[in-house]
C-alpha positions as CSV (number, residue, x, y, z in Angstrom):
1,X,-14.5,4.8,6.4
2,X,-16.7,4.1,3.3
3,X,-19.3,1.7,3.4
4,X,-18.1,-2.3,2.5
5,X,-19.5,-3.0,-0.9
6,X,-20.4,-6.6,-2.0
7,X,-19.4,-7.8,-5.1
8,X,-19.0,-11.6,-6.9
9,X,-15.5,-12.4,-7.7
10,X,-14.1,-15.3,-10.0
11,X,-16.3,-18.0,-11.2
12,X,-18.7,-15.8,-10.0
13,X,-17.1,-12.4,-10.8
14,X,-18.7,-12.6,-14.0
15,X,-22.3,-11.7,-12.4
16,X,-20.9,-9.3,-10.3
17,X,-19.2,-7.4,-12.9
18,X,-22.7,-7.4,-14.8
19,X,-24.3,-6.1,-11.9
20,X,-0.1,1.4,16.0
21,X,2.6,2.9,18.1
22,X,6.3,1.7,16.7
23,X,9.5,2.9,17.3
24,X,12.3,2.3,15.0
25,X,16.3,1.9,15.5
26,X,18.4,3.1,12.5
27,X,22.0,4.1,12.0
28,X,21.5,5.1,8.6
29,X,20.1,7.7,6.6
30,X,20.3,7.9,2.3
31,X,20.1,11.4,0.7
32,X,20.6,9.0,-2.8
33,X,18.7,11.0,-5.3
34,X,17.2,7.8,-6.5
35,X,16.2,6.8,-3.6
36,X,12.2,5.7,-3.2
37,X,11.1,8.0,0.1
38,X,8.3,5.7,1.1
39,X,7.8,1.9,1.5
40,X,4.7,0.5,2.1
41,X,4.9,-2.4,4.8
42,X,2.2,-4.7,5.4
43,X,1.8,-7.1,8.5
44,X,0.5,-10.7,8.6
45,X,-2.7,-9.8,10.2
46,X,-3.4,-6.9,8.2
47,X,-1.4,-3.5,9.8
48,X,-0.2,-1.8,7.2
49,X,2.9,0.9,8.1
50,X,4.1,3.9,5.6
51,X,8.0,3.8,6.4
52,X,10.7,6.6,5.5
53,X,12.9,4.7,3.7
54,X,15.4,7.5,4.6
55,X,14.8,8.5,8.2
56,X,12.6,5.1,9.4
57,X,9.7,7.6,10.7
58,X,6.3,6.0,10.3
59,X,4.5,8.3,8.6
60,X,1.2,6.4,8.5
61,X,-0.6,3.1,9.7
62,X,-3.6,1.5,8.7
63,X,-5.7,-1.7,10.0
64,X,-7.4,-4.1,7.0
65,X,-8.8,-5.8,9.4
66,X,-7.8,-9.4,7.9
67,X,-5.1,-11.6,7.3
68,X,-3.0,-10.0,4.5
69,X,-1.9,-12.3,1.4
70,X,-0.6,-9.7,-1.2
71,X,-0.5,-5.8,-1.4
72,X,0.4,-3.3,-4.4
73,X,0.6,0.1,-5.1
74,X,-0.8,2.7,-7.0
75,X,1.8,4.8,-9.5
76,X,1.9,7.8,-7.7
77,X,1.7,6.3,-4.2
78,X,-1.5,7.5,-3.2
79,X,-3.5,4.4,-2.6
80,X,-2.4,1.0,-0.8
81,X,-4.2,-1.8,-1.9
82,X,-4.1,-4.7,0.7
83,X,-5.3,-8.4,-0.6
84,X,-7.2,-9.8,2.6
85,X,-6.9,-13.0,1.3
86,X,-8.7,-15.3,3.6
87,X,-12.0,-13.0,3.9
88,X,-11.8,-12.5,0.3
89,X,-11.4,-8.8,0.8
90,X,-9.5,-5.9,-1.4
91,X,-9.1,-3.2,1.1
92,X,-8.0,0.2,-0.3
93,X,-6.2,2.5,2.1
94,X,-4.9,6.2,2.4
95,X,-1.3,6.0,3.2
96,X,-1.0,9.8,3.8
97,X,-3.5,9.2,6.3
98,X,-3.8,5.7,7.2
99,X,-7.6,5.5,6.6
100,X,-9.4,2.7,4.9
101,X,-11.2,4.3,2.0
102,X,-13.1,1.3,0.5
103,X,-13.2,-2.2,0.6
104,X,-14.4,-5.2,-2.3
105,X,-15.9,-8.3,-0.8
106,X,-15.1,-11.0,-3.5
107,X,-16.8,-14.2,-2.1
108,X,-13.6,-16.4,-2.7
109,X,-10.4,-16.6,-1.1
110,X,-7.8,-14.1,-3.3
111,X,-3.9,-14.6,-3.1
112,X,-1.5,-11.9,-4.3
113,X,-1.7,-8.3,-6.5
114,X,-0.2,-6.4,-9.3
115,X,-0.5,-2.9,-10.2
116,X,-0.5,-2.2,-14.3
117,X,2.2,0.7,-14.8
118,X,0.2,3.2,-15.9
119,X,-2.2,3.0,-12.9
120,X,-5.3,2.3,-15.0
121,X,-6.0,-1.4,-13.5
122,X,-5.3,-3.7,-10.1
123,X,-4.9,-7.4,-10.8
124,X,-5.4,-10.1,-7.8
125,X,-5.5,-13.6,-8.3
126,X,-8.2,-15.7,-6.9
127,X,-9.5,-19.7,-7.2
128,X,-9.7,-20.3,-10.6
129,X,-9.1,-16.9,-12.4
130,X,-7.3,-13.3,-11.6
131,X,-10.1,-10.2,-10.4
132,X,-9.3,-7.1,-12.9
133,X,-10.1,-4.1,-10.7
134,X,-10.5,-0.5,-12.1
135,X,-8.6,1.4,-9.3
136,X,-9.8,4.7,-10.4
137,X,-13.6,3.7,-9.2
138,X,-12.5,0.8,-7.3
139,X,-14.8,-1.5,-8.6
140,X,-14.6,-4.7,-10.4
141,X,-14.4,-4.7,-14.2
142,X,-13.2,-7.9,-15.5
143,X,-12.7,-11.7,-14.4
144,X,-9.6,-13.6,-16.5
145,X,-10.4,-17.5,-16.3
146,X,-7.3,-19.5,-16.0
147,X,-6.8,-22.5,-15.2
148,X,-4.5,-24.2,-12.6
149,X,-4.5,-22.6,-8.9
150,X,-3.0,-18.8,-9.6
151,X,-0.5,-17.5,-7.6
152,X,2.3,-14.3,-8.3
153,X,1.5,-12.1,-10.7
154,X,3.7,-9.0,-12.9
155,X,2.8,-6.8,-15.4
156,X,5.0,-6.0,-18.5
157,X,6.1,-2.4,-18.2
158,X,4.7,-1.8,-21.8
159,X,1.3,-2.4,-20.0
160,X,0.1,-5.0,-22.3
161,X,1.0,-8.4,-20.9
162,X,-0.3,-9.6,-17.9
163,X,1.7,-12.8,-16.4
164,X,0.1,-15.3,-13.9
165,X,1.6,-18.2,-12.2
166,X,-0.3,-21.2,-11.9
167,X,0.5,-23.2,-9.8
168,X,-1.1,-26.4,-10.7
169,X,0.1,-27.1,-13.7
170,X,3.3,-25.6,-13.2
171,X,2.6,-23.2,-16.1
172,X,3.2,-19.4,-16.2
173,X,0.1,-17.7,-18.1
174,X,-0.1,-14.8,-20.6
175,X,-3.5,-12.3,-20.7
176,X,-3.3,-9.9,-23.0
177,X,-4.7,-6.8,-20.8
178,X,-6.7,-5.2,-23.5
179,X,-8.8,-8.6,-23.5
180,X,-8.4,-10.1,-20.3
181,X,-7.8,-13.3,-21.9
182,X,-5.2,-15.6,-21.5
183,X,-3.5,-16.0,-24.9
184,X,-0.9,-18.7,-23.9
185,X,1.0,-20.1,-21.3
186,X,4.9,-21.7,-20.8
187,X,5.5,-24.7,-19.3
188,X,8.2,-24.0,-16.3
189,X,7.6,-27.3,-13.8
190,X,6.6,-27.2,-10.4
191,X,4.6,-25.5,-8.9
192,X,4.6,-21.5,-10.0
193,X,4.9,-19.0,-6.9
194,X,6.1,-15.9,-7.2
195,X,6.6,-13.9,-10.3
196,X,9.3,-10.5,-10.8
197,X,10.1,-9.1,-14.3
198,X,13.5,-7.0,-15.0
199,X,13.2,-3.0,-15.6
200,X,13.4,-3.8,-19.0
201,X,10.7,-6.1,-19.5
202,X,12.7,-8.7,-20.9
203,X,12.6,-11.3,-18.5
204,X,10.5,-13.0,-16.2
205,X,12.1,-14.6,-13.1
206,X,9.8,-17.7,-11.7
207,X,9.9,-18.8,-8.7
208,X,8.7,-22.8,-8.2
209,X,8.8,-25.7,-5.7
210,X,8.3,-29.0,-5.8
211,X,6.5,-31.1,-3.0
212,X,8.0,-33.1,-0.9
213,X,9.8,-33.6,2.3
214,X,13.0,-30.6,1.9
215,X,10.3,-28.7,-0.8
216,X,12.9,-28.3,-3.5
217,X,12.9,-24.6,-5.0
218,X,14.2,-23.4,-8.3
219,X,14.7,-20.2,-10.1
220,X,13.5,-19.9,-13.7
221,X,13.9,-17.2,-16.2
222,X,11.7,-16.6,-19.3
223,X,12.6,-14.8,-22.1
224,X,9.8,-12.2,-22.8
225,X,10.2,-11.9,-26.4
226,X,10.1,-15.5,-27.3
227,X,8.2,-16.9,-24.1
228,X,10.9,-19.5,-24.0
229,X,12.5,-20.6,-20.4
230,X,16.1,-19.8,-21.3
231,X,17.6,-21.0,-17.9
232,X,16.4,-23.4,-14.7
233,X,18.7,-23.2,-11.2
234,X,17.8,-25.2,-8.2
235,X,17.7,-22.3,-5.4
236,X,17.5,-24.6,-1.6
237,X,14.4,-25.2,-0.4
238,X,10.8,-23.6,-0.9
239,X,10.2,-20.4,-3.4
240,X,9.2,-17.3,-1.9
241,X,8.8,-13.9,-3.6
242,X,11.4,-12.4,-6.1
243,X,13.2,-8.7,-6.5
244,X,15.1,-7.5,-9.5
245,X,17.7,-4.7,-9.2
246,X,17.5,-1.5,-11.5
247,X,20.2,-2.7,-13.6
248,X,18.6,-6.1,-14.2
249,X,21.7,-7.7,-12.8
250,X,21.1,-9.7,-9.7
251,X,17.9,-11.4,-8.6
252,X,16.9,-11.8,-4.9
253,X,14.3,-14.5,-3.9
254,X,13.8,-15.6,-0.5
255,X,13.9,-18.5,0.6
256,X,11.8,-18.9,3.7
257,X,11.8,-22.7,4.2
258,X,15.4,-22.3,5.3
259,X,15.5,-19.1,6.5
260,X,17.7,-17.3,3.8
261,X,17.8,-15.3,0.4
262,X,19.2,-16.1,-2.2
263,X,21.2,-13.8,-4.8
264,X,21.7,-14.6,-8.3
265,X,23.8,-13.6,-11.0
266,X,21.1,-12.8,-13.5
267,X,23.4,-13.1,-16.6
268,X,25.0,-16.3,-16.0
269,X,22.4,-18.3,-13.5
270,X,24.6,-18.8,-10.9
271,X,24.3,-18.3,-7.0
272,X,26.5,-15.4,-5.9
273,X,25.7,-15.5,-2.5
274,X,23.3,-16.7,0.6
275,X,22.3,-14.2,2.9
276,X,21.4,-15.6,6.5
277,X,18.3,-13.5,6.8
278,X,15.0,-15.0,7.5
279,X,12.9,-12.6,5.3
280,X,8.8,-13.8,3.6
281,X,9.5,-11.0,1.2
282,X,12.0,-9.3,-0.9
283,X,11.5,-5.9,-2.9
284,X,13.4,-3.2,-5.0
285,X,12.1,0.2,-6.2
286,X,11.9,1.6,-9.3
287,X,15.9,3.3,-9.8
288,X,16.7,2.5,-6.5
289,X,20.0,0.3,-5.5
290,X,18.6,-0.6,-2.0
291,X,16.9,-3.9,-0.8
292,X,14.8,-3.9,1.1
293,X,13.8,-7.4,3.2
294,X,10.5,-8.0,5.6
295,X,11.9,-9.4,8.6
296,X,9.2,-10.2,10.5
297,X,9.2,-7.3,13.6
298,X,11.7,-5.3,11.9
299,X,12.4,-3.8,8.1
300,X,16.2,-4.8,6.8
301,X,17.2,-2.7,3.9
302,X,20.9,-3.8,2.0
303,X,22.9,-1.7,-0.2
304,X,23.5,-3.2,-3.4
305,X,26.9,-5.1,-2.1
306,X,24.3,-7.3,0.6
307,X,25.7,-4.9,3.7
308,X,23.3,-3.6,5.8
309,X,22.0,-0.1,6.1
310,X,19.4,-0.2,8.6
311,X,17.2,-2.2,10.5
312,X,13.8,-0.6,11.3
313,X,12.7,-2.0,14.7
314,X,8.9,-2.8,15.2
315,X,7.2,-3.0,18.7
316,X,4.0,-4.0,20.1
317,X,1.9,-0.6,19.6
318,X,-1.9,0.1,19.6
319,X,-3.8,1.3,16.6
320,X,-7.3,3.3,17.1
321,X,-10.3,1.0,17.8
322,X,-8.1,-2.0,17.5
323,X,-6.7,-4.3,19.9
324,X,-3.1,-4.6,20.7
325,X,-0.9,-7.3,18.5
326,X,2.7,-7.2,17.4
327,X,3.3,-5.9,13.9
328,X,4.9,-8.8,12.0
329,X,6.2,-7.4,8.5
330,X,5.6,-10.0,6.0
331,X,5.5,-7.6,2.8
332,X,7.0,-4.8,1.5
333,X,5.7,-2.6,-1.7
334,X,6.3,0.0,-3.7
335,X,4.7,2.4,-6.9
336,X,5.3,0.4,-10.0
337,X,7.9,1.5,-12.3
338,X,7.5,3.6,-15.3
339,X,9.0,2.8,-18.8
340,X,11.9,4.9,-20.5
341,X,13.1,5.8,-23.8
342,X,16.2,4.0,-22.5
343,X,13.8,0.9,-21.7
344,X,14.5,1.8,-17.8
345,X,12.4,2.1,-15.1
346,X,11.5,5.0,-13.1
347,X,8.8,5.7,-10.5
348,X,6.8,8.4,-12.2
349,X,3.1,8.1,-12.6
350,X,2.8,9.3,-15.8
351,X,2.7,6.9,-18.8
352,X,1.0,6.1,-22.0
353,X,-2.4,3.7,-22.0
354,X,-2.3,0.5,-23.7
355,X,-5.3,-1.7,-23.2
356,X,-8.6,-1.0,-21.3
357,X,-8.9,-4.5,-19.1
């Protein structure tokens, strides 16, 4: 394992940037050309498992060593990057063989991560700004001040935009990448969460919540070319993280509050449906129909009419050097997706550079 390297982060990133055993139970196995072969689970406490989304195999598993907050992935799915949020740690991991190749020590607690399509940069917000890492060297190049508390973050998949939700002032922000400067913001209400963008790029679905007693959530969609909300729908209660199809037509955001996820018509909305599933996290490859759900010590994965393919099942296991502890999924990632000359999305690594930071 390389050697831990210390470096400032937000409102002091500035100077720095100067200077386990599980067995599965499955009745379900996808020879879908689309489908995404690996998914990239990550634990509460920091195991990290590399699933076969068709077969359920483990293929790899990984210890951060530290409460886990957010997690994304390289293009070509070669490096894991787990957000140790409480430690203030980004831990880079080998998913082919589970070994922890590097870690940055940031100084300040850091929430969630977002990968920029083309690979070139790793974004993770922290108090009072977002940590631009260069993934390549895995070292910290940029700090973006913003103001509010950030939380979810998403990338445009023309690589220039970077969006940050802030949770304070229940504003969603806009850094132009090349810069690392916020340029403006858009005023949703609430307080910001989770952030998921369509294939397309031309909407941003916002999750929010409002305090008190039931935590009210709502669902709100920005238009990307005028950075206009264009529709608000209260959702139940809390607002937890956010999945958009392939075809940009239904929206899936759990609900953990009240133990369910929601999905939403994404042209009209409207709630099509309530699934009884007690999930932290929702996600959705790049071309691939499947959902899949982090259900605490197993892995659900939906087709896209809400029935259930398979449910991976996790049990206590013991990683190398590290105590015993139940795996207890509370994320799920995959390789960004790639834009098309059909403004789709697909999972291939290879795209065209725009902007440096």
């Amino acid at each position: 394992m390389a050697k831990p390297r210390l470096v400032a982060a937000v409102l002091a990133l500035s100077a720095a940037i100067a200077a386990m055993g599980v067995e599965q139970r499955h009745d379900y196995t996808t020879t879908s050309a689309a489908a995404v072969p690996r998914a990239y689970v990550v634990g509460k406490t920091g195991l990290v498992q590399v699933v076969d989304t068709r077969t359920g195999a483990v293929l790899a598993h990984a210890d951060t060593a530290g409460r886990a907050t957010g997690v994304a992935v390289s293009p070509d799915g070669q490096r894991v990057y787990v957000v140790n949020g409480w430690t203030g740690a980004i831990t880079e991991v080998d998913p082919n063989t589970g070994a922890v190749v590097d870690r940055l020590f940031t100084q300040v607690q850091l929430t969630h991560a977002a990968m920029r399509p083309d690979g070139k940069r790793l974004y993770v917000s922290a108090s009072g700004g977002v940590a631009v890492v260069d993934p390549e060297n895995f070292r910290l190049v940029a700090a973006v001040k913003v103001p509010g508390q950030p939380q979810g973050l998403a990338v445009h998949p023309n690589n220039q935009v970077l969006y940050v939700a802030n949770a304070q002032d229940g504003t969603v922000g806009l850094v132009d990448t090349a810069t690392a400067f916020q340029t403006s913001t858009v005023q949703v209400g609430g307080m910001p969460q989770h952030l998921a963008i369509s294939p397309d790029g031309k909407r941003l679905y916002v999750s929010s919540m409002r305090l008190g007693e039931q935590t009210p959530g709502t669902l709100s969609v920005i238009d990307t070319t005028t950075n206009r909300v264009v529709g608000t729908m209260s959702v139940g209660r809390g607002a937890g993280s956010l999945a958009v199809t392939p075809d940009g037509a239904t929206v899936y955001l759990a609900l953990t509050k009240e133990g369910s996820v929601a999905v939403v018509d994404a042209a009209t909305m409207t709630l099509r449906e309530r699934l009884p599933i007690n999930a932290p996290s929702v996600a959705i490859a790049p071309g691939d129909p499947r959902v899949f759900l982090a259900t605490g010590t197993t892995t659900t994965v939906l087709d896209s009419s809400n029935a259930v393919l398979a449910t991976y099942r996790m049990k206590l296991g013991e990683l190398r050097d590290t105590r015993p502890r139940q795996f207890d999924a509370a994320m799920i990632a995959f390789p960004p997706g790639q834009p098309t000359a059909t403004g789709s999305r697909t999972s291939s690594s290879k795209s065209s550079s725009t902007g440096s930071s």
